[in-house]
C-alpha positions as CSV (number, residue, x, y, z in Angstrom):
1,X,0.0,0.0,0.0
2,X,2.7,2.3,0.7
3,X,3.8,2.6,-3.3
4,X,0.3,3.7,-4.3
5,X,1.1,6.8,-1.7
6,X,4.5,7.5,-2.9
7,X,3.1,7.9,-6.8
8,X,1.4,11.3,-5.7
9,X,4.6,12.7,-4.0
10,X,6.9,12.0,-6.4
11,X,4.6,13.7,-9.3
12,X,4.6,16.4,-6.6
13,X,8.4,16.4,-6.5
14,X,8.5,16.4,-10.1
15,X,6.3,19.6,-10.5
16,X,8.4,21.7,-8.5
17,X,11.4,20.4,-10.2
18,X,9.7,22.0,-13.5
19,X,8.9,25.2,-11.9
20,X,12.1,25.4,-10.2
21,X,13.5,24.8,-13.9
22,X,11.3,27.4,-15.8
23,X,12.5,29.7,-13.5
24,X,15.9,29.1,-13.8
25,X,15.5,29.6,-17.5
26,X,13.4,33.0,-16.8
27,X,16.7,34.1,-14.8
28,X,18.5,33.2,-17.9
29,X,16.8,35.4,-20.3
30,X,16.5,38.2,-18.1
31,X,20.3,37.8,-17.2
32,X,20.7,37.6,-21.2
33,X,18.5,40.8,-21.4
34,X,20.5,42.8,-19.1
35,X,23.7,42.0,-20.6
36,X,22.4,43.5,-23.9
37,X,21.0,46.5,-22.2
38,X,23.8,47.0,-19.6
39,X,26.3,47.7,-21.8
40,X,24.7,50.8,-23.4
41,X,23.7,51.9,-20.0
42,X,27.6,51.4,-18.9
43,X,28.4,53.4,-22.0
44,X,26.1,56.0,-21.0
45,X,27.1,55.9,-17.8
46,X,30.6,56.8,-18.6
47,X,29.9,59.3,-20.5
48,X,28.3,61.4,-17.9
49,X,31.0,61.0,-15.6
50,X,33.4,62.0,-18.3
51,X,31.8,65.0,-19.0
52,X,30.9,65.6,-14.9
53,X,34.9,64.9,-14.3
54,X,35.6,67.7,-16.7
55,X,33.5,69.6,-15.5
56,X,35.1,69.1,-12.0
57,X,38.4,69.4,-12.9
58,X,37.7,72.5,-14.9
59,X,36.0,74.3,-11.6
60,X,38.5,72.9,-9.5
61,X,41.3,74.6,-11.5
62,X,38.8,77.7,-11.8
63,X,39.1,78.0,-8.2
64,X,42.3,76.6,-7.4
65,X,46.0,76.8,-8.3
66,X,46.6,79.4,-10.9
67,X,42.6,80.7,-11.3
68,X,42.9,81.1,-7.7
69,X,45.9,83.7,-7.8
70,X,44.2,85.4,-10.6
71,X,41.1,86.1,-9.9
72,X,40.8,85.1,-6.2
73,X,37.0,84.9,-4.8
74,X,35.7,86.7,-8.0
75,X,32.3,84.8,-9.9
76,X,32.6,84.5,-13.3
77,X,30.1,87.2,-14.1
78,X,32.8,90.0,-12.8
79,X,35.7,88.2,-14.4
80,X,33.7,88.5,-17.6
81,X,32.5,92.1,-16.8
82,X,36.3,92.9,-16.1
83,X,38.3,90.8,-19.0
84,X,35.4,91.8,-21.9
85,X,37.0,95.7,-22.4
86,X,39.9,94.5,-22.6
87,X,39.1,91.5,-25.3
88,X,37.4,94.1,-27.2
89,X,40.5,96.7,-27.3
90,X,42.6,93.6,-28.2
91,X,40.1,93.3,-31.3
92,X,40.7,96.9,-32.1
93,X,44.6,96.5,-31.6
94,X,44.7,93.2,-34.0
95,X,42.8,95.0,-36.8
96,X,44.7,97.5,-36.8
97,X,47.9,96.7,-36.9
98,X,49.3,96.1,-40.1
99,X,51.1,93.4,-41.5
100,X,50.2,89.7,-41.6
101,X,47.7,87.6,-39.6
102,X,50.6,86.4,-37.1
103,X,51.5,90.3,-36.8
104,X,47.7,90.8,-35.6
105,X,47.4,88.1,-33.7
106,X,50.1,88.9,-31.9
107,X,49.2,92.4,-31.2
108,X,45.5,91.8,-30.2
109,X,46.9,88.8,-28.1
110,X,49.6,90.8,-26.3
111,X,47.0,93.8,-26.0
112,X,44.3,92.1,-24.3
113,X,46.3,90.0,-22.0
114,X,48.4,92.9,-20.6
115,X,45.6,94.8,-19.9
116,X,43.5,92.0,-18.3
117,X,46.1,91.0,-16.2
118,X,47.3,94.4,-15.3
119,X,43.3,95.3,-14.1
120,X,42.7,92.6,-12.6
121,X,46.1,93.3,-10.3
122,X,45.4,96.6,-9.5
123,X,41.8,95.8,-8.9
124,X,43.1,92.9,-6.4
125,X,45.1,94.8,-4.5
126,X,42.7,97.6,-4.4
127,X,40.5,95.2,-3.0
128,X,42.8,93.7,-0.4
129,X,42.7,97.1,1.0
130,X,39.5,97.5,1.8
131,X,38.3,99.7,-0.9
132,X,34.9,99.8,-2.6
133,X,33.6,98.5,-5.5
134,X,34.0,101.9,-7.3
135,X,37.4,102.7,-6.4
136,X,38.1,98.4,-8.0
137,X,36.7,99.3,-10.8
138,X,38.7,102.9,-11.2
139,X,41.9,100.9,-10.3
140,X,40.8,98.1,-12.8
141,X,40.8,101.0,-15.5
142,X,44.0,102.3,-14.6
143,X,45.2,98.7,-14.4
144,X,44.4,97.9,-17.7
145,X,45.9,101.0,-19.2
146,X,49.5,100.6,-17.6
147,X,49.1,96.6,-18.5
148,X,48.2,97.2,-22.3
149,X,51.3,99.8,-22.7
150,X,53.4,96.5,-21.3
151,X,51.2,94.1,-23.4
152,X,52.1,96.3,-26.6
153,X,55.6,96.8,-25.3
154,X,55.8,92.9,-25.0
155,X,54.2,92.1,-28.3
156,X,56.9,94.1,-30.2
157,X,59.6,92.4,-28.9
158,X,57.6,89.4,-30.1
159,X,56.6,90.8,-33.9
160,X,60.8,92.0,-34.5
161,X,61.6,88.7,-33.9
162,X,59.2,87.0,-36.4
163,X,60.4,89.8,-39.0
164,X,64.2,88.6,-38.1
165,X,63.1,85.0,-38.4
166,X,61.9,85.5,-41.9
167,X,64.2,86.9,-43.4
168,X,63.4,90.6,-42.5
169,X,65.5,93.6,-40.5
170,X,63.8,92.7,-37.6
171,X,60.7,95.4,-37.5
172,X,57.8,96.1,-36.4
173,X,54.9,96.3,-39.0
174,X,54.7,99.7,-37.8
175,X,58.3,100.1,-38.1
176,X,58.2,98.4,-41.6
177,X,55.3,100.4,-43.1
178,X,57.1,103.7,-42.1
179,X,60.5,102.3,-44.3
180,X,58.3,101.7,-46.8
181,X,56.9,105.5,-46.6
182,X,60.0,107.5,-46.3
183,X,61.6,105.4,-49.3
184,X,58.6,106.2,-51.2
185,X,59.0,109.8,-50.3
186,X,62.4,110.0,-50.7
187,X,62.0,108.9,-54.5
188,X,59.3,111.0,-55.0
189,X,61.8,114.0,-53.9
190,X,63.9,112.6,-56.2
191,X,62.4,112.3,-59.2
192,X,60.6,115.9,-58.4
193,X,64.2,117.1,-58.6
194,X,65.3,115.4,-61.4
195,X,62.2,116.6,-63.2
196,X,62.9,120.5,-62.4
197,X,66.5,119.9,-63.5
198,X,65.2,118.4,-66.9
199,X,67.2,115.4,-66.1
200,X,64.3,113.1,-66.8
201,X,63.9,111.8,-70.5
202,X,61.0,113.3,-71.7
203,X,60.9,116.1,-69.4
204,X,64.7,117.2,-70.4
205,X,63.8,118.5,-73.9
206,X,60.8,120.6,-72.9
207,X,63.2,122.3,-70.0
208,X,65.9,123.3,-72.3
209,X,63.2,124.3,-74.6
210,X,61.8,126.9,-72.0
211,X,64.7,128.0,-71.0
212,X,66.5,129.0,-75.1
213,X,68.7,126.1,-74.4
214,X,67.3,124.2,-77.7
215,X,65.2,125.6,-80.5
């Protein structure tokens, strides 16, 4: 009698062996499943924290090292409000100067840095002693003007030695373009001269002629 009683509880056994089986293979396919999707999510993942590291590392150097002896406890709205007259007077430096694109660049460059930094260390110190916003912003001004004279002063230095390096007498384009003037004025004297003396051909006929020198 006791087989007849075990037929039930194995058939039992045997159903939650199938279950247990089914959902083994559900596990399976989901693991399956995430594998496929994971990867894209990794992926995605990454690239946030890429772009959040950046983002760190950029605002840690904005307020640290170098940014930090710059521009101290400033917000990037009054660094901008400070730096953009002098980006702008850089603009008007590079265009113009005269010469080639390296001779602008080079001017506008030198112009706008030396005045930025030379505002924003007068405007510093102004500020470390206590002073208003008004008088930073007057010593900012007269900053900018003593830093764009030693930006300019820097940038020539810079410009002759590009003219040596190519082959020039190691000018400024300002400097150049003022050699170029006096030679042309200098030959125009010249020629002037040699045309009242009737020493040009074509002009030397007509003189003598005036004068009873020919008939």
């Amino acid at each position: 009698m006791a087989f007849p009683l075990a037929i039930p509880a194995v058939g039992a056994i045997a159903t939650k062996l199938g279950g247990a089986l089914t959902a083994l293979k559900g596990l399976g396919a989901a693991k399956a499943a995430t594998q496929l999707v994971i990867p894209g999510l990794g992926a995605a993942a990454k690239g946030t924290g890429s772009r959040m590291a950046g983002q760190a590392l950029a605002n840690s150097a904005f307020k640290g090292g170098l940014g930090k002896a710059i521009f101290g406890e400033m917000s990037k709205g009054q660094i901008a409000s400070r730096l953009a007259p002098d980006a702008i007077f850089g603009g008007l430096a590079a265009l113009q100067t005269p010469g080639d694109i390296g001779d602008k660049l080079v001017a506008g460059g030198a112009s706008a840095l030396g005045g930025g930094l030379g505002g924003l260390a007068l405007s510093r110190a102004a500020g470390a002693r206590g002073f208003g916003e008004g008088v930073q912003l007057a010593a900012d001004f007269g900053g900018s003007i003593l830093g764009d004279m030693g930006g300019m002063a820097v940038g020539d230095v810079v410009m002759r030695g590009k003219d040596k390096l190519m082959g020039g007498a190691g000018q400024t384009p300002y400097e150049r373009m003022s050699t170029q003037q006096q030679a042309q004025f200098a030959d125009e004297i010249r020629r002037q001269t040699l045309a009242g003396a009737g020493l040009v051909p074509g002009v030397r006929d007509q003189f003598m002629y005036e004068n009873g020198l020919a008939g």
